[in-house]
N, C-alpha and C positions, 0 to 999 in steps of 0.2 A: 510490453516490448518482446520480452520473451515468446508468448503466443503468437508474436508475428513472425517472428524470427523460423518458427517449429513450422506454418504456415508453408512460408517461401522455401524451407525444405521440401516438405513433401512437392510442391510446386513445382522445384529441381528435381526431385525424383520419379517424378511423370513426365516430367519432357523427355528423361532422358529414358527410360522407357519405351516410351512413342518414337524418340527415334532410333531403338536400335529392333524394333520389330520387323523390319523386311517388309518384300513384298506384300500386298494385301488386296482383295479385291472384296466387294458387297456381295449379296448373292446366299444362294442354298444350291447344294447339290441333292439331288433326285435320284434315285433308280428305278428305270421305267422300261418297259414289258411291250415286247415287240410281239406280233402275232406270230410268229413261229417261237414263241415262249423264248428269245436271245432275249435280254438284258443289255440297256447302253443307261449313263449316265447322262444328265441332262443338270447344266448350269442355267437358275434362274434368279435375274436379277434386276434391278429397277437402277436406270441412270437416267439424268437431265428430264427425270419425270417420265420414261418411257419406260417400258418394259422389255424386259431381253430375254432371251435363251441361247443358250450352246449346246452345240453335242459336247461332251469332253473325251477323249482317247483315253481307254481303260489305262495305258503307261502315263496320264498326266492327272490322274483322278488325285493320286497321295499332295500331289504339287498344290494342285486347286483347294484340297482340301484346308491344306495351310496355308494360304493364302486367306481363305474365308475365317480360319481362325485367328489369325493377325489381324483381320479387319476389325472380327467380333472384341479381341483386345482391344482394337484401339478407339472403337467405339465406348468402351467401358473405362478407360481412361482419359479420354477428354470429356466423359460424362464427372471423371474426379476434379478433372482441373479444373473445371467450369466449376464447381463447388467449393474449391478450395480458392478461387477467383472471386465468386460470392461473400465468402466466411472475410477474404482477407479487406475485402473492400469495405464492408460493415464494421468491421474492427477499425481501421484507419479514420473511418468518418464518426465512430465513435471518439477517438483521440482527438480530433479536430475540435 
């Protein structure tokens, strides 16, 4: 019981996590090389199966950029919950 208990903790403590992380988008940011040697930023991303890019404005590269970090968080925490969703579920049908 204990173990489940510790379980449904951390299980709370990933929701809530996930939801105070903000904004987030998928994606990598790029830096890419124009023939007169300027520099722009390039957002590339996969949604509903397709592929994307953006220019991004040198004043919204910081923004984007945490945004892709947010996502990467939260991809790494619903990679927990899902495990700790597993672990609890196996423990329960153990009890049973």
């Amino acid at each position: 019981m204990k173990k489940q208990q510790q379980i449904e903790a951390k299980i709370k403590k990933t929701k809530a996590a996930i939801n105070g992380l903000g904004r987030m988008r998928p994606g990598s940011l790029s830096h890419q090389a124009r023939a007169r040697g300027q520099e722009y930023c390039q957002l590339s991303f996969s949604h509903d199966g397709k592929g994307h890019t953006e220019y991004v404005r040198p004043d919204h590269v910081a923004q984007v950029e945490r945004e892709l970090s947010n996502y990467r968080r939260f991809r790494k925490l619903m990679r927990e919950w899902v495990g700790q969703e597993i672990e609890l579920s196996k423990l329960n049908r153990r009890q049973d």
